[in-house]
Short mmCIF file of the C-alpha atoms (twelve columns), coordinates in Angstrom:
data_MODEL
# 
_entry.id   MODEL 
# 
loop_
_atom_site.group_PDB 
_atom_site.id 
_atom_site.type_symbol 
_atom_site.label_atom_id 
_atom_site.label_alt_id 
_atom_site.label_comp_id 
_atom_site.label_asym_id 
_atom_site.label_seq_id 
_atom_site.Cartn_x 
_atom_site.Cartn_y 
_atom_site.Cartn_z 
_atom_site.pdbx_PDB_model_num 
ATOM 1  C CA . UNK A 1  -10.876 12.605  2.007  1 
ATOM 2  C CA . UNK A 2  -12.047 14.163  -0.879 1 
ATOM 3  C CA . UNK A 3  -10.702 12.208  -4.108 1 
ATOM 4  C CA . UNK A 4  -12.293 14.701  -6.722 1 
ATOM 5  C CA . UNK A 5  -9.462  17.664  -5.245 1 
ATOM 6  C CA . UNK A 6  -6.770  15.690  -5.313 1 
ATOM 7  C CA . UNK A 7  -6.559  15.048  -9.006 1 
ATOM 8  C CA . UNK A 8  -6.708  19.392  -8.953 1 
ATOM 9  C CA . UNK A 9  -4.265  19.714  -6.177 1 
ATOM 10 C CA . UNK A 10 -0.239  18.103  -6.731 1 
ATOM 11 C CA . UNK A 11 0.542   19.247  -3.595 1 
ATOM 12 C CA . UNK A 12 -2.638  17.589  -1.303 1 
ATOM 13 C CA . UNK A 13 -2.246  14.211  -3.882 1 
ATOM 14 C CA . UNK A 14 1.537   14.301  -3.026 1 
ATOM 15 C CA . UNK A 15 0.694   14.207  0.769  1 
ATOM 16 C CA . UNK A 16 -1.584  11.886  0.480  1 
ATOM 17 C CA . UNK A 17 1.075   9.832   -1.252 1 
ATOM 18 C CA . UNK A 18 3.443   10.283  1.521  1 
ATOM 19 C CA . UNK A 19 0.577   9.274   4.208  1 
ATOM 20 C CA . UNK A 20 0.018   6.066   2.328  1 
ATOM 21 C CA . UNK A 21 3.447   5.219   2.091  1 
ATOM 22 C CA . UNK A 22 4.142   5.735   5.639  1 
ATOM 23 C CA . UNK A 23 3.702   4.016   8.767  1 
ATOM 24 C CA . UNK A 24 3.245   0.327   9.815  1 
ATOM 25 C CA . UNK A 25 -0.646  0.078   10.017 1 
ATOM 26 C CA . UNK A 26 -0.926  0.963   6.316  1 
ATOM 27 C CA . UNK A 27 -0.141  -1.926  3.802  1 
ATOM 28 C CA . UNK A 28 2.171   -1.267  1.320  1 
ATOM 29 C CA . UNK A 29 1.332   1.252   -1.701 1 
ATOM 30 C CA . UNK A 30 0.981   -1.725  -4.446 1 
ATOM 31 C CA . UNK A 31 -2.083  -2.737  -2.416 1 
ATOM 32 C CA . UNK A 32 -0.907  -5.885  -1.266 1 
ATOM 33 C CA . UNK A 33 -1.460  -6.406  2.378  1 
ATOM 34 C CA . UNK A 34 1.078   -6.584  4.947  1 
ATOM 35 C CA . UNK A 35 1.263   -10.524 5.494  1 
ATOM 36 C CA . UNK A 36 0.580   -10.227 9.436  1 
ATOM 37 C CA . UNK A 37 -2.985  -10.157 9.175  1 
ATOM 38 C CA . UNK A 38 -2.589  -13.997 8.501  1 
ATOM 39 C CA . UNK A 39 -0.161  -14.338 10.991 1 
ATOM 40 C CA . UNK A 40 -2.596  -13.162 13.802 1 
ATOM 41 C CA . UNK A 41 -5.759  -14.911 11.992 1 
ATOM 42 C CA . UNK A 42 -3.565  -18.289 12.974 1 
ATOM 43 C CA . UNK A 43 -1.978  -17.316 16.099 1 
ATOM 44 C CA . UNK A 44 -5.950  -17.272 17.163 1 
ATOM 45 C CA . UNK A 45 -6.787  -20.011 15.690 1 
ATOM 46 C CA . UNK A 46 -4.330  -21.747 17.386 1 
ATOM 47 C CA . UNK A 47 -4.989  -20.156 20.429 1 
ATOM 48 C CA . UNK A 48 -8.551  -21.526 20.454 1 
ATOM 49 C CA . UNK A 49 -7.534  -24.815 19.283 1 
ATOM 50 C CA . UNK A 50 -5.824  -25.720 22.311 1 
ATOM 51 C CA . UNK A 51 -7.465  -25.588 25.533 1 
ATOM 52 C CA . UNK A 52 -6.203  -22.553 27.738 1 
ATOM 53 C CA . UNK A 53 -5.944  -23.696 31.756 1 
ATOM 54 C CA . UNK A 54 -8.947  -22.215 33.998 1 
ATOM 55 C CA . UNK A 55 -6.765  -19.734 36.485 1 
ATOM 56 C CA . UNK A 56 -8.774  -19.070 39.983 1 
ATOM 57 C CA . UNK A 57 -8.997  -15.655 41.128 1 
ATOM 58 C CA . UNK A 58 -10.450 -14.596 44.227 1 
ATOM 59 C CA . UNK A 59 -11.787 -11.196 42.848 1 
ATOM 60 C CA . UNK A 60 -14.631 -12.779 41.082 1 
# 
């Protein structure tokens, strides 16, 4: 989006305020990230830590 008309425009800055604000896949508006990201970065590096049993299917 275009930054330069937002700084002319309250009303587009104002909704791009409210689309920042809102919704779980954006992190939080002081720029801090939402502290998940770690969480998954060590639920897979857990995951590939321990070995994961070979399963046998027939449709190969």
């Amino acid at each position: 989006m275009n930054t330069t008309a937002l700084k002319f425009d309250p009303i587009a800055k104002k909704l791009a305020d409210m689309k920042k604000k809102s919704g779980p896949g954006q992190p939080p508006v002081s720029g801090d990230r939402w502290p998940t990201h770690r969480a998954k970065a060590r639920a897979a590096a857990r995951r590939k830590a321990e070995p994961v049993p070979e399963v046998e299917t027939d449709n190969a």
